[in-house]
TORMARRO-808454 format. One record per residue (C-alpha): residue number from 1; residue in one letter; x, y, z. Coordinates in Angstrom, 1 decimal, decimal comma, padded with zeros to 4 digits, always signed. Layout:
N
k|r|x|y|z
NUM|a|X|Y|Z .
...
***
This chain:
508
k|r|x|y|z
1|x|+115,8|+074,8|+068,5 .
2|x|+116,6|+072,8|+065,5 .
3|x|+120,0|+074,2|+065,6 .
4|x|+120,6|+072,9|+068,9 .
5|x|+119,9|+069,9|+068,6 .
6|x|+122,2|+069,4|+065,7 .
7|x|+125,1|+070,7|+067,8 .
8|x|+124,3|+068,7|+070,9 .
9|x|+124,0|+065,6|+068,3 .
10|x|+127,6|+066,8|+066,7 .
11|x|+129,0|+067,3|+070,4 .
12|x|+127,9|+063,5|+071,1 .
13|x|+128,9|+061,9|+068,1 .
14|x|+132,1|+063,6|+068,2 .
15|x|+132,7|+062,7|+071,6 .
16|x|+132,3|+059,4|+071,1 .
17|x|+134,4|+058,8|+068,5 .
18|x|+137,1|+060,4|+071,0 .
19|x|+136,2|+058,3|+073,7 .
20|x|+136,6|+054,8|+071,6 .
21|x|+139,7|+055,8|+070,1 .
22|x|+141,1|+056,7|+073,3 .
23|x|+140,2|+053,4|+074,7 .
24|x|+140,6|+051,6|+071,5 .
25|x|+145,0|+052,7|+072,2 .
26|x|+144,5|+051,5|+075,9 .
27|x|+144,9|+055,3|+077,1 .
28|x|+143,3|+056,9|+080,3 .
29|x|+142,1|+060,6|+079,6 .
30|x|+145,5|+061,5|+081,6 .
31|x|+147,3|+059,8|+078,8 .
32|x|+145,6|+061,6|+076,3 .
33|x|+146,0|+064,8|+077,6 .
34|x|+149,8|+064,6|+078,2 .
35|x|+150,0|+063,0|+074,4 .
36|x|+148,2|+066,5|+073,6 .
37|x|+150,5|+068,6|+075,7 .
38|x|+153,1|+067,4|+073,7 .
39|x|+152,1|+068,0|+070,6 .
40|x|+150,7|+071,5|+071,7 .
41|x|+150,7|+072,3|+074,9 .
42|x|+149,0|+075,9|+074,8 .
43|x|+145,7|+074,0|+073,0 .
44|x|+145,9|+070,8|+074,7 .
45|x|+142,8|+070,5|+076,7 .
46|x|+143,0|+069,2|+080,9 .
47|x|+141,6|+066,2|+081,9 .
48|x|+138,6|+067,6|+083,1 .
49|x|+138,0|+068,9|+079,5 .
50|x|+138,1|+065,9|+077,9 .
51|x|+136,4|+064,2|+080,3 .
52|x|+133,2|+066,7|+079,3 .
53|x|+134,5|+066,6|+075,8 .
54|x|+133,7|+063,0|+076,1 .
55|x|+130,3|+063,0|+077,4 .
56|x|+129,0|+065,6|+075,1 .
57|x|+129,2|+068,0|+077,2 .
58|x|+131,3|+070,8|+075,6 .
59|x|+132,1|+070,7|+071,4 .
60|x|+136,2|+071,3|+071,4 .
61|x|+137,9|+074,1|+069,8 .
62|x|+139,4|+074,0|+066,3 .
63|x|+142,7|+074,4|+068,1 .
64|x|+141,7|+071,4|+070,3 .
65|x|+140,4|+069,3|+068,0 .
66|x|+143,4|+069,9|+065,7 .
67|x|+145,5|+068,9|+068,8 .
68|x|+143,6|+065,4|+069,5 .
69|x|+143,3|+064,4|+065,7 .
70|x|+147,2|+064,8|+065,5 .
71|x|+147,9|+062,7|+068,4 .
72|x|+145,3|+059,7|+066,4 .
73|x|+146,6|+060,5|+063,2 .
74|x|+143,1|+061,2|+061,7 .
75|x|+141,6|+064,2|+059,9 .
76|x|+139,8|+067,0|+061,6 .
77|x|+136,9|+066,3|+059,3 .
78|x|+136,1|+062,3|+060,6 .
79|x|+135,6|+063,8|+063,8 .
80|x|+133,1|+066,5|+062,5 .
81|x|+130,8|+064,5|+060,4 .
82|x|+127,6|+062,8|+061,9 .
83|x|+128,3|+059,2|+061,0 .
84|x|+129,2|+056,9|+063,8 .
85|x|+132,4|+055,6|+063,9 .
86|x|+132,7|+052,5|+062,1 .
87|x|+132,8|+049,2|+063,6 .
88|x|+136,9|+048,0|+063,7 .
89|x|+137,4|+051,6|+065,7 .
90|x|+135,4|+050,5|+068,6 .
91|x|+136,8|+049,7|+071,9 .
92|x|+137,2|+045,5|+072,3 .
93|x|+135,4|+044,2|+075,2 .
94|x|+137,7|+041,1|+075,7 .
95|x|+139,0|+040,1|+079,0 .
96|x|+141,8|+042,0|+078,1 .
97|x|+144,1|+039,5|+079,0 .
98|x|+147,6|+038,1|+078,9 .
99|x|+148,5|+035,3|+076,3 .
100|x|+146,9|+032,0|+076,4 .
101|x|+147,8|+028,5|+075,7 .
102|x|+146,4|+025,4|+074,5 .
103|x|+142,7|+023,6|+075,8 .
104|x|+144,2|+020,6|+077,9 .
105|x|+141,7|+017,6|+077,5 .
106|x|+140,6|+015,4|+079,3 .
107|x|+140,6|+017,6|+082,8 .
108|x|+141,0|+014,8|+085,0 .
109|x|+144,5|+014,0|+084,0 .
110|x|+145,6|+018,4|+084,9 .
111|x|+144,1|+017,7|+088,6 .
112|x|+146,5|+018,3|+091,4 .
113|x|+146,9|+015,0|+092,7 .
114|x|+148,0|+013,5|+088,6 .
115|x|+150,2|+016,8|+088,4 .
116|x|+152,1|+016,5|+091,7 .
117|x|+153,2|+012,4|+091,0 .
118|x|+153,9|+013,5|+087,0 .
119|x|+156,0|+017,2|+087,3 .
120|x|+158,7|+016,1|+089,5 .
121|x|+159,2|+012,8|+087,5 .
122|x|+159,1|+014,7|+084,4 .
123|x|+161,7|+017,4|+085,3 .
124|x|+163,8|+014,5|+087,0 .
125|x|+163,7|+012,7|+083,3 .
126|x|+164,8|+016,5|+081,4 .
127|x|+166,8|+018,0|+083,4 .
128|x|+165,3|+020,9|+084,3 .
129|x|+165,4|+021,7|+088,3 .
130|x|+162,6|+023,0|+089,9 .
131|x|+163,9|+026,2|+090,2 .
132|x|+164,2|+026,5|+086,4 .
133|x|+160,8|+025,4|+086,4 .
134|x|+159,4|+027,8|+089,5 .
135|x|+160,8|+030,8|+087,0 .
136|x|+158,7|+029,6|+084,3 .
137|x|+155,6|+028,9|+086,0 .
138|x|+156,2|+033,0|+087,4 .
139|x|+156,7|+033,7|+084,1 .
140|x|+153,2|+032,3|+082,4 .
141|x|+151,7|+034,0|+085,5 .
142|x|+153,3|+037,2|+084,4 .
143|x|+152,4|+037,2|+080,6 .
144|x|+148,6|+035,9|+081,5 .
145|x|+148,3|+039,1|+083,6 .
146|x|+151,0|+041,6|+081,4 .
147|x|+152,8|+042,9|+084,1 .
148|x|+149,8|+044,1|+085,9 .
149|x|+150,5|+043,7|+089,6 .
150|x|+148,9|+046,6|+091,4 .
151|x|+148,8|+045,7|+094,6 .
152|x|+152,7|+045,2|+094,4 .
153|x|+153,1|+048,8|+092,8 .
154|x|+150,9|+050,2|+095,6 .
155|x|+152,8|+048,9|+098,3 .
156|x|+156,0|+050,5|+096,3 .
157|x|+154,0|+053,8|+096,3 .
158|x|+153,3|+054,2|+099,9 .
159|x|+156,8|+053,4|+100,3 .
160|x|+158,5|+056,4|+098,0 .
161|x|+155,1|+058,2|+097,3 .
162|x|+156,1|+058,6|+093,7 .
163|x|+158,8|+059,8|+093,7 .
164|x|+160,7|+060,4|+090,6 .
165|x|+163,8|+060,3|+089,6 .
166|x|+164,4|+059,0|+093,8 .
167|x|+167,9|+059,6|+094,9 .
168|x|+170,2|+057,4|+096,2 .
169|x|+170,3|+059,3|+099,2 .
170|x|+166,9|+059,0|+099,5 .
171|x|+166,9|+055,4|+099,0 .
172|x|+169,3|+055,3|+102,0 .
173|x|+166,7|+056,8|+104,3 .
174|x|+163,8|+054,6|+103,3 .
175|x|+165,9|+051,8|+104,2 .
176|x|+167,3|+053,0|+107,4 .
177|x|+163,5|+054,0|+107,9 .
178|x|+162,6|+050,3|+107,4 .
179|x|+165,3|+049,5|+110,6 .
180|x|+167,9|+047,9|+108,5 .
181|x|+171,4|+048,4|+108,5 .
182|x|+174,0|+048,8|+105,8 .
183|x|+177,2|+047,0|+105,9 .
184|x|+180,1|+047,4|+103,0 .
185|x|+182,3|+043,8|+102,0 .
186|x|+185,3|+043,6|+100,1 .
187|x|+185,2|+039,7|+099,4 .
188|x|+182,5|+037,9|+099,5 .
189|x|+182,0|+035,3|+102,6 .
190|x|+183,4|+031,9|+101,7 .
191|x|+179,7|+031,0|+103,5 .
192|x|+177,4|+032,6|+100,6 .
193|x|+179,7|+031,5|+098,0 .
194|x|+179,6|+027,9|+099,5 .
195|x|+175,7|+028,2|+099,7 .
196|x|+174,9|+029,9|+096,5 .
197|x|+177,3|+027,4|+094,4 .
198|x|+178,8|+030,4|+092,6 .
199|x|+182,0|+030,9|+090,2 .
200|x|+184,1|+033,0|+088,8 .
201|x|+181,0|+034,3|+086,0 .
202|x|+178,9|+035,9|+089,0 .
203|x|+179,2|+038,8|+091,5 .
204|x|+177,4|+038,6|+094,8 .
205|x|+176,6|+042,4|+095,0 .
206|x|+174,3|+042,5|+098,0 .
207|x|+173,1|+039,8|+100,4 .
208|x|+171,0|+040,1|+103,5 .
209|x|+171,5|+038,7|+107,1 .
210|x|+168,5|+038,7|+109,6 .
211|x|+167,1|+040,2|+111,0 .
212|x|+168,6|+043,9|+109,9 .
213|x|+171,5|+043,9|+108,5 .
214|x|+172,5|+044,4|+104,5 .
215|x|+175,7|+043,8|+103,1 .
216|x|+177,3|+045,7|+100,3 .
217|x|+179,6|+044,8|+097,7 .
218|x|+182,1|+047,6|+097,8 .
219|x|+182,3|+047,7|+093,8 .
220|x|+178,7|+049,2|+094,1 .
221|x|+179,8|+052,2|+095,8 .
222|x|+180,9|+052,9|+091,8 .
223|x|+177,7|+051,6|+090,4 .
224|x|+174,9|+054,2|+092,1 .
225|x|+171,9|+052,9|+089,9 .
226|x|+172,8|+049,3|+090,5 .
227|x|+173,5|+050,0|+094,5 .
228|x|+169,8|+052,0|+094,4 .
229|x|+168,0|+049,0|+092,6 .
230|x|+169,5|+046,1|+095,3 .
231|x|+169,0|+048,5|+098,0 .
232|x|+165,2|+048,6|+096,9 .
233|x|+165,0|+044,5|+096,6 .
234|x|+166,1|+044,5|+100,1 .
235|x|+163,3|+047,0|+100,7 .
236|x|+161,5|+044,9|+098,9 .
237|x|+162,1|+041,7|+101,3 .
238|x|+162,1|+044,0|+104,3 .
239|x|+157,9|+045,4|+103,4 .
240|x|+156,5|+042,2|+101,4 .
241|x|+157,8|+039,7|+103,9 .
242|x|+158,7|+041,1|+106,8 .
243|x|+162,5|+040,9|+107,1 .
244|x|+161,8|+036,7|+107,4 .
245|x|+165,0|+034,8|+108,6 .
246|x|+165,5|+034,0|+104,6 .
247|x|+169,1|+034,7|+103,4 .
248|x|+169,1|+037,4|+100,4 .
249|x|+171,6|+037,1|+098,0 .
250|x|+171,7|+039,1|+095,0 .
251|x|+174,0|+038,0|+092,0 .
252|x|+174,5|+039,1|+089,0 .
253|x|+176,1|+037,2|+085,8 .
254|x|+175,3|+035,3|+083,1 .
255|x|+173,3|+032,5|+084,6 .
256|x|+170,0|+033,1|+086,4 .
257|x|+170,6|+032,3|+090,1 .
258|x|+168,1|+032,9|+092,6 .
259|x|+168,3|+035,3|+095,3 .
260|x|+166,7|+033,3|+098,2 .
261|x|+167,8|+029,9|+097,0 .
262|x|+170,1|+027,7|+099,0 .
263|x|+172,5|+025,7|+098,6 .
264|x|+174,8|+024,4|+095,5 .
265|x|+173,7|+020,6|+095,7 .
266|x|+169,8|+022,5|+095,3 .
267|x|+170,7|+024,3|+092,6 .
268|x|+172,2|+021,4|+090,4 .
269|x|+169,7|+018,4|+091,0 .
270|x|+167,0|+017,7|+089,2 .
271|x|+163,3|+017,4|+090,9 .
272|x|+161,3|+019,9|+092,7 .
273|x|+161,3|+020,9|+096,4 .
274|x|+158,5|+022,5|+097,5 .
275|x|+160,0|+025,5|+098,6 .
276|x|+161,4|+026,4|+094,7 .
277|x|+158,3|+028,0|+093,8 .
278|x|+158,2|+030,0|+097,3 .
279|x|+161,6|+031,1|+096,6 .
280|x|+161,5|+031,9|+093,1 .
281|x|+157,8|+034,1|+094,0 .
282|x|+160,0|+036,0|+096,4 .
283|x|+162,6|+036,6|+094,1 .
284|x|+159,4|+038,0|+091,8 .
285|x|+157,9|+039,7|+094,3 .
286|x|+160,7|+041,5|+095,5 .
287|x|+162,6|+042,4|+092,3 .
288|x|+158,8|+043,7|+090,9 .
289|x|+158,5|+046,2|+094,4 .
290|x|+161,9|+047,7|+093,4 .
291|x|+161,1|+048,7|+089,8 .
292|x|+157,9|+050,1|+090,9 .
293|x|+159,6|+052,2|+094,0 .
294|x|+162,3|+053,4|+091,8 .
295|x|+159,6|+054,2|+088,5 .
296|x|+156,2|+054,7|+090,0 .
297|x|+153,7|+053,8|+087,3 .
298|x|+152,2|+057,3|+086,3 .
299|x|+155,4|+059,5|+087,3 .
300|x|+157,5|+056,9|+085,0 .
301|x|+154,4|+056,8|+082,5 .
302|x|+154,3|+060,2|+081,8 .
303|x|+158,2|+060,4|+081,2 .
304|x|+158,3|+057,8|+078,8 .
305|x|+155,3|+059,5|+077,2 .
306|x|+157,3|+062,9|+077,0 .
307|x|+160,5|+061,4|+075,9 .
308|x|+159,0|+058,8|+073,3 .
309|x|+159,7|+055,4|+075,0 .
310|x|+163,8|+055,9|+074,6 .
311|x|+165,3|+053,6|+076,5 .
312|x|+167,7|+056,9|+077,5 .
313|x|+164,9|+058,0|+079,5 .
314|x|+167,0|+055,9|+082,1 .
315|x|+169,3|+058,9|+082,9 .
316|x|+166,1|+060,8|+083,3 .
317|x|+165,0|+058,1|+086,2 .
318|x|+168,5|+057,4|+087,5 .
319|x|+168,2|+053,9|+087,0 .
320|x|+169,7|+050,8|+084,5 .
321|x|+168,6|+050,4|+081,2 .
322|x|+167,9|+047,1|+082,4 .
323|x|+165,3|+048,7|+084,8 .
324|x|+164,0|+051,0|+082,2 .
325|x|+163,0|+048,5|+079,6 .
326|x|+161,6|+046,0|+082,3 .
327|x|+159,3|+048,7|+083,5 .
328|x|+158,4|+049,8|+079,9 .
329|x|+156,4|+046,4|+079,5 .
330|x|+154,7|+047,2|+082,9 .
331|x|+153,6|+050,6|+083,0 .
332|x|+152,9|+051,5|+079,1 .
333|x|+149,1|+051,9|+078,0 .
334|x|+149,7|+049,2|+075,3 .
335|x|+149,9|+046,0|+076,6 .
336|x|+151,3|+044,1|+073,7 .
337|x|+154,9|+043,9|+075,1 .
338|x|+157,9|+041,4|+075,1 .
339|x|+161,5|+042,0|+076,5 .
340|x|+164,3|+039,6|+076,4 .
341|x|+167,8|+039,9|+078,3 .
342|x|+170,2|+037,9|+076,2 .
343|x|+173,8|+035,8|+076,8 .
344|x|+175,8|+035,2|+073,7 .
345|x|+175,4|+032,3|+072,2 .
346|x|+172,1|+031,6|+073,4 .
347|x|+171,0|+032,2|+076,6 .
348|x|+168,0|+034,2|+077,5 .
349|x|+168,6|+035,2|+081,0 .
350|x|+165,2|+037,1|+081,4 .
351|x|+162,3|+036,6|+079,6 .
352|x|+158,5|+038,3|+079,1 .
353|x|+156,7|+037,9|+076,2 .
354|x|+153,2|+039,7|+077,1 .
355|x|+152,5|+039,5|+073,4 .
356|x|+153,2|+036,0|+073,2 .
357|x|+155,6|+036,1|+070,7 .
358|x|+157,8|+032,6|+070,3 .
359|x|+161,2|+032,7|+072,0 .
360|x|+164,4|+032,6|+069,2 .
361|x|+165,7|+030,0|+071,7 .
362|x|+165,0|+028,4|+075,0 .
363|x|+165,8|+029,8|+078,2 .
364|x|+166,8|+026,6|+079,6 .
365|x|+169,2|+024,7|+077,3 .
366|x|+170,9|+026,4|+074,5 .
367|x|+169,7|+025,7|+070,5 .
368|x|+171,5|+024,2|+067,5 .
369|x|+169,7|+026,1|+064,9 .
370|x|+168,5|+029,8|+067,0 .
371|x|+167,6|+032,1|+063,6 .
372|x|+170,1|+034,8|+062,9 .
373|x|+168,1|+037,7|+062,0 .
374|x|+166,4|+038,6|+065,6 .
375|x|+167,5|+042,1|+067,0 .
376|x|+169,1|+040,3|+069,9 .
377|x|+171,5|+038,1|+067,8 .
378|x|+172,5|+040,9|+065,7 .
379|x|+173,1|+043,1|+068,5 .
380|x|+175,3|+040,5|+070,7 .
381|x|+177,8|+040,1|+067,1 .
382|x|+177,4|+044,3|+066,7 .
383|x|+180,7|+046,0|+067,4 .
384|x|+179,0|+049,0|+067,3 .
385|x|+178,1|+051,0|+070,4 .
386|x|+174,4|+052,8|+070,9 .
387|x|+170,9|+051,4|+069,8 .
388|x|+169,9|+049,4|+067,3 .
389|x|+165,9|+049,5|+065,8 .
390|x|+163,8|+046,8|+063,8 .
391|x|+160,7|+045,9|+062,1 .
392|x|+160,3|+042,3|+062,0 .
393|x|+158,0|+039,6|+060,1 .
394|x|+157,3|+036,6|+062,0 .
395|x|+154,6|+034,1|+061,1 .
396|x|+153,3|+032,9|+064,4 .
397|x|+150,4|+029,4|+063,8 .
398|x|+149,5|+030,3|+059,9 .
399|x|+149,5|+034,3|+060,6 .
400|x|+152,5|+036,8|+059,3 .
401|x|+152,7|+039,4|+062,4 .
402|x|+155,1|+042,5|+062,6 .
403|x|+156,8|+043,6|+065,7 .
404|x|+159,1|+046,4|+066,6 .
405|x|+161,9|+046,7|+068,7 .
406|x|+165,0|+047,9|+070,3 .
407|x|+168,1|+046,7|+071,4 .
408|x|+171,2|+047,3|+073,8 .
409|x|+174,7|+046,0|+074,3 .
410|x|+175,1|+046,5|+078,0 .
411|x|+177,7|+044,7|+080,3 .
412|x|+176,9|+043,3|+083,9 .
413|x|+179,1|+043,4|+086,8 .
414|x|+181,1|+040,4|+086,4 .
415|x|+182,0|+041,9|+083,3 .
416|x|+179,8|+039,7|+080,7 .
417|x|+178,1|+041,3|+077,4 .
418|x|+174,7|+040,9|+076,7 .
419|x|+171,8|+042,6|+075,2 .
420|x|+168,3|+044,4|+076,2 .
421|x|+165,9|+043,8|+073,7 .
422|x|+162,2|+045,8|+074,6 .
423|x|+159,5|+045,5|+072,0 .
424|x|+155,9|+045,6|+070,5 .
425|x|+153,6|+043,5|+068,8 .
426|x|+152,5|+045,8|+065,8 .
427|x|+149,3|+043,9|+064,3 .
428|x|+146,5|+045,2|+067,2 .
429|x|+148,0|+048,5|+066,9 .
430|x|+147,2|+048,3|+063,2 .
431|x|+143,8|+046,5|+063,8 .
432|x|+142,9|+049,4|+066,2 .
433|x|+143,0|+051,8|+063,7 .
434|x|+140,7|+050,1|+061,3 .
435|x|+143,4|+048,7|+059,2 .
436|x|+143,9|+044,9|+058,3 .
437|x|+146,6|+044,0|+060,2 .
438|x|+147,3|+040,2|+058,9 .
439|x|+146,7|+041,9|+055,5 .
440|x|+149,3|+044,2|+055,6 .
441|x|+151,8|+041,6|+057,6 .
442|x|+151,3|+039,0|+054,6 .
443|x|+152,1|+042,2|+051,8 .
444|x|+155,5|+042,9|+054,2 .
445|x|+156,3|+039,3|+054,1 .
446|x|+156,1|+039,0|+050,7 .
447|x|+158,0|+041,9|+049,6 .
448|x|+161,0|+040,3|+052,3 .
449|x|+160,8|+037,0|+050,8 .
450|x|+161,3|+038,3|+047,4 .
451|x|+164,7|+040,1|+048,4 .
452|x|+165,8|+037,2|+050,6 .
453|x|+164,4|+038,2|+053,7 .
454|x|+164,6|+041,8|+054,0 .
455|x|+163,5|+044,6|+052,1 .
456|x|+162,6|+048,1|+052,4 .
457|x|+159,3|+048,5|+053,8 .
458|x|+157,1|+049,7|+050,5 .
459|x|+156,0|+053,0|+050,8 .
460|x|+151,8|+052,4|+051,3 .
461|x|+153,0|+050,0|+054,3 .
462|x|+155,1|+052,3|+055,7 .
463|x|+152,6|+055,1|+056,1 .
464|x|+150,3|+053,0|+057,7 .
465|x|+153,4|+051,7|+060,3 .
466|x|+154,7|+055,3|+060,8 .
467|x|+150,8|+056,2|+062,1 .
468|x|+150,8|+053,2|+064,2 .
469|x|+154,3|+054,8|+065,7 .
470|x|+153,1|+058,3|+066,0 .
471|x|+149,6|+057,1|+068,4 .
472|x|+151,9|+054,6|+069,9 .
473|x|+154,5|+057,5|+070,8 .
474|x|+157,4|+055,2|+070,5 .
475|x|+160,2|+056,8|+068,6 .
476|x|+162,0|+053,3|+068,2 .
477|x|+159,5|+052,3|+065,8 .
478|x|+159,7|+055,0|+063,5 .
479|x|+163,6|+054,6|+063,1 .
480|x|+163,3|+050,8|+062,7 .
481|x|+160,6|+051,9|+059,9 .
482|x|+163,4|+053,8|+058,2 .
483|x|+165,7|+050,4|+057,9 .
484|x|+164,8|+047,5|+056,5 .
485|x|+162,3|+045,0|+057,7 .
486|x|+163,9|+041,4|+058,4 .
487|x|+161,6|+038,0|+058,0 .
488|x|+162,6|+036,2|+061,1 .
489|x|+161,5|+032,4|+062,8 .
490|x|+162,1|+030,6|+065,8 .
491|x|+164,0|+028,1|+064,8 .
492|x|+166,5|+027,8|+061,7 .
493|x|+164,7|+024,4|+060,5 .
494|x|+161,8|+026,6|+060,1 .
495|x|+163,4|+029,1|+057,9 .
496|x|+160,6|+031,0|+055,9 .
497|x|+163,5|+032,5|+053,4 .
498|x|+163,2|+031,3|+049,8 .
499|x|+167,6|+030,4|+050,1 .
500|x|+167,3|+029,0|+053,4 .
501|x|+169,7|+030,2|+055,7 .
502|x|+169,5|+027,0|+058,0 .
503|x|+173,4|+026,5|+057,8 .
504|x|+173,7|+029,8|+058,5 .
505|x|+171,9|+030,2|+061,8 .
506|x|+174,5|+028,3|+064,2 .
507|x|+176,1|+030,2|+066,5 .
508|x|+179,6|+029,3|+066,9 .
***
């Protein structure tokens, strides 16, 4: 009897210690099992296993439980003993939200009636249009929520039940299925140009006509994965909002410019219409449905899982890089995400910064002084083709953080270089593990500012980054761990190097 009880007291404290580590990394028990399969998928134990695993119910294998502490990067023997898992190891039960910002005091001054008499005088007095300023407000709404928009990724679901990679042909039939028509152009209508206020930077690829008919650039018929994503924001349009008598548009270039907007008097002026917000929540809405149709969550999950988060994975999926990283931020199990799209000299097309990390320059006006050493400057002066990986030191308030990343030189249709940049804030990843995360960012610093900025990541750091990357599954992080890590700030007046490279930082 005595006997077991001690096994059914090992078989709970053991499956304990399994269950807050899994939900300590943000995964489900599918996660876990395919980050199992991959390591060993003869041992790797179902779903259903772990799920009794978990509850105490069954004591694991040695094979399993080999295969489990691999994929957290702990010893066989931590899971064994009958001490309870300390403290820093347990799940947080925070809201488990996005950023946030700064307490606004006094309230009465943020009511709706003071806000609607202050914000259009205000973006009257900067500059900024109220389209510039409907894209931001989307944008807070998407990094207070990280990406996590289910009841637009179900609606995408029940339209290509999960299919993945989905062909264009496929594509094709799900929008004839929707009752709309494809027509192919050659030039674009003197009437969209006219009412979109375009030039000679931008390519109108795809525009739509109520009540049924789409119209296709005939340069797309070369550019499938492109044709397939504006094919599935006209889906997009066609199950969110009904085929409305709106006017589509989809551009692509350097500057943003809004699918549904009107005309080029609109798009210049300062002040807010109403209807900016409504038409840049469509633009959301609709460019959100299409990633999700053409990379269903889990189906697109569970790739990235199996091919370690490589932003080649898009050839997998049949889609853009562009679509690739974008999702990435969306449908990964660690929600500490950010992912830039980036004009030379300075201009950030697209923005989402889940993990809140401070922008190298704004997205509406172009800086003096943007710092030299992010991934996405780099990249946009790199002659050199492929990837490019980095660990990067940023002190963010009176805190040293580390974050990973990746980066791409891609060019758009109107023939314009820019750069993908899709990365991770490190430090909860660290304090997940029971590690000190501002601890070890400070040591990283220092070692940086002693070589001028960057500097080999010393070694007792870089086991503790390189477990971090193995749990995480993101094989980005480990090569940027091989390179040097960079100190990097927001702002070139801000420069944390001990020669300050302030004069440096201007972008000619």
């Amino acid at each position: 009897m005595k006997s077991k009880n001690s096994l059914n007291r090992k078989a709970h404290f053991l499956g304990t210690k399994i269950r807050n580590l899994r939900k300590r990394n943000c995964l489900t028990m599918e996660d876990l099992s395919a980050r199992c399969i991959k390591v060993d998928a003869e041992a790797a134990p179902s779903v259903s296993y772990l799920s009794m695993i978990e509850r105490g119910k069954r004591i694991p294998s040695e094979d399993v439980l080999e295969v489990i502490a691999s994929v957290f990067q702990k010893s066989v023997d931590w899971f064994l003993d009958d001490i309870p898992e300390e403290e820093a190891i347990t799940p947080s039960k925070g809201s488990g939200g996005g950023i946030n910002g700064m307490a606004l005091e006094p309230n009465f001054l943020f009511s709706k009636e003071i806000l609607q008499i202050a914000i259009p005088e205000m973006l009257s007095q900067t500059g900024t249009n109220g389209r510039q300023f409907a894209h931001l407000l989307i944008r807070a709404h998407q990094e207070h929520h990280q990406n996590h928009f289910p009841d637009l990724e179900r609606a995408a679901e029940e339209v290509g039940l999960k299919r993945l990679p989905l062909s264009l042909d496929e594509i094709v039939a799900i929008t004839k299925q929707m009752g709309l028509r494809i027509e192919w152009f050659a030039k674009t209508p003197i009437e969209v140009l006219q009412e979109m206020g375009i030039d000679k930077s931008h390519v109108v690829t795809s525009f739509f006509v109520p009540p049924c008919t789409i119209y296709i650039n005939q340069i797309m018929k070369a550019q499938p994965q492109r044709l397939k994503y504006n094919l599935a924001v006209h889906i997009g349009h066609a199950v969110l909002h009904d085929n409305d008598s709106m006017q589509n548009v989809l551009v692509t270039g350097r500057d943003e410019i809004s699918p549904l907007q009107a005309n080029n008097a609109k798009l210049q002026s300062s002040g807010m219409d109403a209807q900016d917000v409504l038409f840049a929540w469509r633009d959301f809405e609709c460019s959100f449905f299409a990633g999700a149709l053409l990379c269903p969550k889990v189906p697109f999950r569970q790739m990235l899982d199996r091919n370690g988060y490589e932003i080649n994975t898009a050839r997998l999926a049949d889609v853009s890089e562009s679509v690739t990283m974008r999702r990435m931020t969306a449908v990964s199990p660690y929600p500490h995400w950010h992912y830039f799209d980036a004009y030379a000299p300075g201009k950030l097309k697209a923005v989402y910064r889940g993990n809140g990390i401070p922008l190298p320059w704004g997205n509406m006006s172009i800086v003096k002084d943007p710092c030299q050493h992010w991934s996405v400057f780099r990249k946009i002066n790199d002659l050199s083709s492929g990837t490019s990986a980095q660990i990067s030191i940023l002190d963010v308030g009176d805190e040293s953080r580390i974050y990973a990343c990746e980066s791409i030189k891609v060019h758009d249709l109107a023939g314009n270089s820019h750069v993908l940049c899709s990365g991770i804030d490190l430090n909860p990843a660290i304090d997940a593990q029971g590690k000190d995360a501002l601890s070890i960012a400070s040591d990283l610093r220092k070692a940086c500012v002693t070589k001028n900025g960057s500097s080999p990541i010393p070694q007792i750091i870089k086991k503790d980054l390189m477990s971090v990357a193995k749990i995480l599954n993101i094989n980005w992080i480990e090569r940027g761990i091989g390179n040097d890590a960079r100190l990097i700030c927001s702002r070139g007046a801000v420069c944390p190097r001990s020669s300050n490279c302030y004069l440096k930082c201007e972008v000619n």
